[in-house]
N, CA, C and O atoms as CSV, one atom per row, in Angstrom:
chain,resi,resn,atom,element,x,y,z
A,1,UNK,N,N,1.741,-3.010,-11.973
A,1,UNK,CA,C,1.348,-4.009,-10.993
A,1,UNK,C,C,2.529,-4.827,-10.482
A,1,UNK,O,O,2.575,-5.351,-9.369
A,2,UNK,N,N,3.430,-4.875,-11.366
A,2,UNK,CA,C,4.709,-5.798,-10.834
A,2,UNK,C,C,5.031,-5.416,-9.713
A,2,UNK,O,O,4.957,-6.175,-8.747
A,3,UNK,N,N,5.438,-4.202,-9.617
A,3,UNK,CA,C,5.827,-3.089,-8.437
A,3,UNK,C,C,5.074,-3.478,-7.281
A,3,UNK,O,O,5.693,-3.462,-6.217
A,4,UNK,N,N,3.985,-3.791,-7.265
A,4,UNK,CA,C,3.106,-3.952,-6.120
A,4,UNK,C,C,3.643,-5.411,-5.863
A,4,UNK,O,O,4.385,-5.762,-4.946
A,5,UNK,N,N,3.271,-5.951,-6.566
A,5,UNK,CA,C,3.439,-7.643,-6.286
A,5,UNK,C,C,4.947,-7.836,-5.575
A,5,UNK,O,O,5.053,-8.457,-4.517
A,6,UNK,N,N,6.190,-7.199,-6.309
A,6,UNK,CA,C,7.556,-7.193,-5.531
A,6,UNK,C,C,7.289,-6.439,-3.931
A,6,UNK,O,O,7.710,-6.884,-2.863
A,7,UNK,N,N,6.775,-5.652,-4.058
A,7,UNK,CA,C,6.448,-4.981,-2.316
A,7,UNK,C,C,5.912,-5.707,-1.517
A,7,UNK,O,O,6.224,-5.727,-0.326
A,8,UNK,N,N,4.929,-6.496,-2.089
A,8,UNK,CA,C,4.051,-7.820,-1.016
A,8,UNK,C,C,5.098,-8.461,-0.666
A,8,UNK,O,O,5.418,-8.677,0.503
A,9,UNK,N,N,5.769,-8.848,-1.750
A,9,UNK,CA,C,6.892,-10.279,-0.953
A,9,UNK,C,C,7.787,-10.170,-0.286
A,9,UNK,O,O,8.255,-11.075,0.405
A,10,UNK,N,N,8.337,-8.656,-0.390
A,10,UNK,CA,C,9.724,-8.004,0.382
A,10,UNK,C,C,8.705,-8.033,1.785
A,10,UNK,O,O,8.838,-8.934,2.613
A,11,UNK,N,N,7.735,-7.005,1.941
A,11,UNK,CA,C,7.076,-7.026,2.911
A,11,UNK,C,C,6.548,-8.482,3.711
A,11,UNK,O,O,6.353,-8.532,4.925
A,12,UNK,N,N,6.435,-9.185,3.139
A,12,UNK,CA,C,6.083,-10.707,4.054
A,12,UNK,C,C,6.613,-11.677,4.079
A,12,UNK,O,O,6.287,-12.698,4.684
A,13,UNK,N,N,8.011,-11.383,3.053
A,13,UNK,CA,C,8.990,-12.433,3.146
A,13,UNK,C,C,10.710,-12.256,3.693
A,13,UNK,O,O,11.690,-12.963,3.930
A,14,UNK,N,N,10.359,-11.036,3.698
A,14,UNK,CA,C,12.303,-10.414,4.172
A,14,UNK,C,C,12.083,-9.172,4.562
A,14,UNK,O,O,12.290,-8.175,3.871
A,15,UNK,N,N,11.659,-9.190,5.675
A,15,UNK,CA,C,11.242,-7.302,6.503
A,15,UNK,C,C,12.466,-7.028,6.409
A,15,UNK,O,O,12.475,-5.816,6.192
A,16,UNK,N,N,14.128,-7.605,6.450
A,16,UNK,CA,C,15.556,-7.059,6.837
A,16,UNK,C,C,15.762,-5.912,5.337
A,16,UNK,O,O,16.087,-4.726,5.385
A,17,UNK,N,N,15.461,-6.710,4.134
A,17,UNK,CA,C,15.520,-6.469,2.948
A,17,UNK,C,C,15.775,-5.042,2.631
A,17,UNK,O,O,14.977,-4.323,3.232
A,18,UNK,N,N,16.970,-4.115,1.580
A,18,UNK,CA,C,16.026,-2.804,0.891
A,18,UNK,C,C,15.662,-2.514,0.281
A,18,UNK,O,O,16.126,-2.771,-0.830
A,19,UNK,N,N,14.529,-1.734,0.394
A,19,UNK,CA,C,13.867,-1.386,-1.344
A,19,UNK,C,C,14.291,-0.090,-1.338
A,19,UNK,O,O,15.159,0.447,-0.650
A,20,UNK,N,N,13.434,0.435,-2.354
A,20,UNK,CA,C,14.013,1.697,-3.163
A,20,UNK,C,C,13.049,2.767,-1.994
A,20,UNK,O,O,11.904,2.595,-1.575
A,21,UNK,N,N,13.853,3.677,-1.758
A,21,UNK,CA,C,13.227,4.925,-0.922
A,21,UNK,C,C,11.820,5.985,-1.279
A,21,UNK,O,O,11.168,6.854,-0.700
A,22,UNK,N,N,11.846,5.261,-2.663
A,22,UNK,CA,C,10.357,5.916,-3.250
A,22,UNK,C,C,9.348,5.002,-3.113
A,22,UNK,O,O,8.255,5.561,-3.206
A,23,UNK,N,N,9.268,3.767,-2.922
A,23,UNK,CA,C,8.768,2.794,-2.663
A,23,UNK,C,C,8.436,2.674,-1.020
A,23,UNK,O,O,9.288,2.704,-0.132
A,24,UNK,N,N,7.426,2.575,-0.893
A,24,UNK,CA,C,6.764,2.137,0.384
A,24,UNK,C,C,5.288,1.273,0.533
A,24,UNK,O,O,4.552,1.195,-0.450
A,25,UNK,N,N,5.010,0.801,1.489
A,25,UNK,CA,C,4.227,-0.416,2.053
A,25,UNK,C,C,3.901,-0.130,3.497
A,25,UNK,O,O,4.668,-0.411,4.418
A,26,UNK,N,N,2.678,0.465,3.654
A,26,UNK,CA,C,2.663,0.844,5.567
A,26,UNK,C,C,0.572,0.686,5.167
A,26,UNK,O,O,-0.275,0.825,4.285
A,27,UNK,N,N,0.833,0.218,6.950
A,27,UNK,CA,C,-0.634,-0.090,6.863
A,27,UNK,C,C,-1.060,1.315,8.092
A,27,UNK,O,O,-0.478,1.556,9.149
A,28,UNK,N,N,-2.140,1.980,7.540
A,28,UNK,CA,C,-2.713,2.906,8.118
A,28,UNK,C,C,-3.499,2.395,8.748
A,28,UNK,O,O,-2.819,1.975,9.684
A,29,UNK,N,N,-4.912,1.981,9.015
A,29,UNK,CA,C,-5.836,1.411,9.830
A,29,UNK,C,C,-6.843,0.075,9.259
A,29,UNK,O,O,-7.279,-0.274,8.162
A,30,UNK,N,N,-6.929,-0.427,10.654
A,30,UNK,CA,C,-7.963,-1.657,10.489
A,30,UNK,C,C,-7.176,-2.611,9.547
A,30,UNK,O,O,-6.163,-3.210,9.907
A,31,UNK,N,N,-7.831,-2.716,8.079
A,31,UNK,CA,C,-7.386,-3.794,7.468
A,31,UNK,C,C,-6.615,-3.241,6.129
A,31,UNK,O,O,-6.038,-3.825,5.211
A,32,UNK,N,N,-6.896,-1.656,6.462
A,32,UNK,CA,C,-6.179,-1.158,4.857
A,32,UNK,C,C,-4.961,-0.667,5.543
A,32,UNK,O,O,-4.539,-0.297,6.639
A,33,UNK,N,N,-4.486,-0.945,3.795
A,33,UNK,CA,C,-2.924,-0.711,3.842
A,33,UNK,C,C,-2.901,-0.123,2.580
A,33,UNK,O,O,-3.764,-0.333,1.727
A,34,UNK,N,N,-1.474,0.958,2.366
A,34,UNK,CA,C,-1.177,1.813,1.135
A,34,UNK,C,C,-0.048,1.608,0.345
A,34,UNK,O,O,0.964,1.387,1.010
A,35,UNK,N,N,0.122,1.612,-1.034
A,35,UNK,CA,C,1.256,0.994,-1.344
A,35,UNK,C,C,1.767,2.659,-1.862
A,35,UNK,O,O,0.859,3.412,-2.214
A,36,UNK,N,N,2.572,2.951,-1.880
A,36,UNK,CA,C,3.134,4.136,-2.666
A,36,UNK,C,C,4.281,3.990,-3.782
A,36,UNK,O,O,5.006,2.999,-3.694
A,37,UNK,N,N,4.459,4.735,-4.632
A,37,UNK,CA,C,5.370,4.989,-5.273
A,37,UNK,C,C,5.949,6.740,-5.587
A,37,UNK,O,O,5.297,7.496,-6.306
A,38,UNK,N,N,6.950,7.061,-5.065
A,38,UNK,CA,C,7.108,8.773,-4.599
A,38,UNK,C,C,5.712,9.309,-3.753
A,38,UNK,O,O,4.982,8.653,-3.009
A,39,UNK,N,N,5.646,10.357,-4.043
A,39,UNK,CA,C,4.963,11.161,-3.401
A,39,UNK,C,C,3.643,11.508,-3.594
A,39,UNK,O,O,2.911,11.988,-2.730
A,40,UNK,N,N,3.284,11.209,-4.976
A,40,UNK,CA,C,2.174,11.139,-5.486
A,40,UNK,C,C,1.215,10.165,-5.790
A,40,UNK,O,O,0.059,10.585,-5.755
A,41,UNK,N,N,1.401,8.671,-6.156
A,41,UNK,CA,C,1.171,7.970,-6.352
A,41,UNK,C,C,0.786,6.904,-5.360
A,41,UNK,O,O,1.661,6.185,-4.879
A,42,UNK,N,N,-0.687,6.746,-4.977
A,42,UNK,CA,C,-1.122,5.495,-4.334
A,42,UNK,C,C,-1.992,4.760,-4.350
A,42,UNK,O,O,-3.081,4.995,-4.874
A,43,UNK,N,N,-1.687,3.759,-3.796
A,43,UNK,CA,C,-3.371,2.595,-3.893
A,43,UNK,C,C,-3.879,2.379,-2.825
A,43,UNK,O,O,-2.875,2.429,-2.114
A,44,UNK,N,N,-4.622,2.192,-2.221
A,44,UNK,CA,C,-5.266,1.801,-1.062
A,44,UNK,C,C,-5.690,0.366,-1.334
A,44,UNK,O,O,-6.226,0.247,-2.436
A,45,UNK,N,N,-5.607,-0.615,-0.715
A,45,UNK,CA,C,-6.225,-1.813,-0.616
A,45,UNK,C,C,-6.094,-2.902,0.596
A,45,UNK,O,O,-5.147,-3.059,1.366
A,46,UNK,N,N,-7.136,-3.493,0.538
A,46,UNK,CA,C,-7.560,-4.087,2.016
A,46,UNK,C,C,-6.942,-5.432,1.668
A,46,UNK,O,O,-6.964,-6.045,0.601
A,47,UNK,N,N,-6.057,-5.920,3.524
A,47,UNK,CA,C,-5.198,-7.496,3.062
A,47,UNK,C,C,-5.560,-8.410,4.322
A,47,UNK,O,O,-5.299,-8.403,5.525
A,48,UNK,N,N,-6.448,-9.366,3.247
A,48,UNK,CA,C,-7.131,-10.284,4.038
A,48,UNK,C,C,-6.338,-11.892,3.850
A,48,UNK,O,O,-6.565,-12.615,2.880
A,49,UNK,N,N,-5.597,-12.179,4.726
A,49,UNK,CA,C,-5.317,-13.577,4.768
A,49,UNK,C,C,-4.308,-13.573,3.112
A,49,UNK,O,O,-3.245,-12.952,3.135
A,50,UNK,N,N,-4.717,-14.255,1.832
A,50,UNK,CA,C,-3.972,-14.194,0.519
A,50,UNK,C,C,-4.766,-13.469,-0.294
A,50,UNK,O,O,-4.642,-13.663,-1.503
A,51,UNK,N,N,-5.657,-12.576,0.136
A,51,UNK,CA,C,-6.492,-12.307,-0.680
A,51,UNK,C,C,-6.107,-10.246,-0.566
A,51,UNK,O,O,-5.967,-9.522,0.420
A,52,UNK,N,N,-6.065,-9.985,-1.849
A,52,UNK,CA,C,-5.969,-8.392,-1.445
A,52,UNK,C,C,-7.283,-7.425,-2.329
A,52,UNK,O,O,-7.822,-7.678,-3.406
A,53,UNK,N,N,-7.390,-6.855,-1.862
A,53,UNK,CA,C,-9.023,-5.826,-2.484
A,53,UNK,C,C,-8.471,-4.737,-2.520
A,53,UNK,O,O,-8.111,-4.184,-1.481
A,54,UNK,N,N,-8.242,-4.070,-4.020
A,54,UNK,CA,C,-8.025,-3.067,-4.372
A,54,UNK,C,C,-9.129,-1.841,-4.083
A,54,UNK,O,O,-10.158,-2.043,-4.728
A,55,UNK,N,N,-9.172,-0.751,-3.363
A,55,UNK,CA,C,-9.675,-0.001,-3.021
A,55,UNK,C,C,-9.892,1.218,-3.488
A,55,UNK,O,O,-11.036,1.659,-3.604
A,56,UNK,N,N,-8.631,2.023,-3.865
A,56,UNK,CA,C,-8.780,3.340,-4.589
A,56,UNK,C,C,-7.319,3.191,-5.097
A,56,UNK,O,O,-6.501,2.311,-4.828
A,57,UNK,N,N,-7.156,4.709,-6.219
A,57,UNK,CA,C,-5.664,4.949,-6.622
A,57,UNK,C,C,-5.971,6.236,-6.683
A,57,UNK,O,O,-7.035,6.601,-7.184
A,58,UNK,N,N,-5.043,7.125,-6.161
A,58,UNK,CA,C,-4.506,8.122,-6.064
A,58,UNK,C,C,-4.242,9.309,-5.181
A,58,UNK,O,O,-4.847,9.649,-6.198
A,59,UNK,N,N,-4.017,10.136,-4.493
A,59,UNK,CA,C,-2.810,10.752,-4.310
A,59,UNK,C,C,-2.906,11.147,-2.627
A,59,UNK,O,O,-4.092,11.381,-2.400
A,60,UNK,N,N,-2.324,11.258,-1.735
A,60,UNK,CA,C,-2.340,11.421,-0.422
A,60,UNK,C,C,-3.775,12.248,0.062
A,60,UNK,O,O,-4.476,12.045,1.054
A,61,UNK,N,N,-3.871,12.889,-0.635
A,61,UNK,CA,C,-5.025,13.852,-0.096
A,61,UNK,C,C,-6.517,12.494,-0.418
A,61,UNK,O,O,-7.459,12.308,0.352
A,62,UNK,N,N,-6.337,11.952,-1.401
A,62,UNK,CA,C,-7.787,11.080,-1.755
A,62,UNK,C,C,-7.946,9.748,-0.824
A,62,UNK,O,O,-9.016,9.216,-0.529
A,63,UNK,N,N,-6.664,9.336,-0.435
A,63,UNK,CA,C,-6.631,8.049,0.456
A,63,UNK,C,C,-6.926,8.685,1.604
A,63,UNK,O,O,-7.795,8.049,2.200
A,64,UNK,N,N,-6.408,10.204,2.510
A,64,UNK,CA,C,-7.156,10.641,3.569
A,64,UNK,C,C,-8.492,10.795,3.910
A,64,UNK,O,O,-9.098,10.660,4.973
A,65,UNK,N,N,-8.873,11.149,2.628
A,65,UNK,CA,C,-10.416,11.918,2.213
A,65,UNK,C,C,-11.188,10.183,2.679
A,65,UNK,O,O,-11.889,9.940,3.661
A,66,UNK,N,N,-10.834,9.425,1.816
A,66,UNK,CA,C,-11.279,8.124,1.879
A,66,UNK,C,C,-11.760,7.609,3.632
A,66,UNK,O,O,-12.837,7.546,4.225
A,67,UNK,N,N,-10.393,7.327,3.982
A,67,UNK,CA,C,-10.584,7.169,5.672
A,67,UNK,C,C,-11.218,7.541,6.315
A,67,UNK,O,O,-12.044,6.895,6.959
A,68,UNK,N,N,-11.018,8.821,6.352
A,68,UNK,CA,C,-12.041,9.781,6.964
A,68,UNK,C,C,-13.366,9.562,6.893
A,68,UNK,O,O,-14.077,9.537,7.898
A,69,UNK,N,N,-13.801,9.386,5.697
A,69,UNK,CA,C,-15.553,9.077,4.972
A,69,UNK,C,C,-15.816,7.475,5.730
A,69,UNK,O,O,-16.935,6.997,5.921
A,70,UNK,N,N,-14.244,6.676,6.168
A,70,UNK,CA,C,-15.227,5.471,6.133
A,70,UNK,C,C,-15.232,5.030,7.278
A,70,UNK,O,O,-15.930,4.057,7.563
C-alpha cells in the first residue's frame, strides 16, 4: 500500500517529478483510475475529491474485462 500512497502524492503534488518506469498512475475512464506496478500487477479504483474506492486487483486483462461489463 505504501507504493500506492507515494504515487497519489507524486501524481497530485509534483507532475515534473520521476518515478520508477514500472510504476504508473493513468486514469482510463469516467472516475476510475489504475495504479500499476510492472506489467502484471493492478488496482483499479475510483478518485473522488480525498476519498479513493478500491475497486479490483489484478492483471490487465481483468481491469479490461471490468470496464467493459460496466
Amino acid at each position: 500500500m505504501p507504493v500506492l500512497v507515494n504515487l497519489l502524492k507524486i501524481k497530485r503534488e509534483d507532475k515534473d517529478r520521476q518515478i520508477h518506469q514500472g510504476l504508473g498512475l493513468k486514469r482510463l475512464m469516467g472516475d476510475y483510475w489504475e495504479v500499476r506496478k510492472g506489467i502484471k500487477s493492478r488496482i483499479l479504483f475510483r478518485w473522488k475529491g480525498d476519498l479513493i474506492e478500491f475497486v479490483l486487483a489484478g492483471n490487465h486483462d481483468d481491469i479490461k474485462r471490468f470496464l467493459k461489463n460496466s
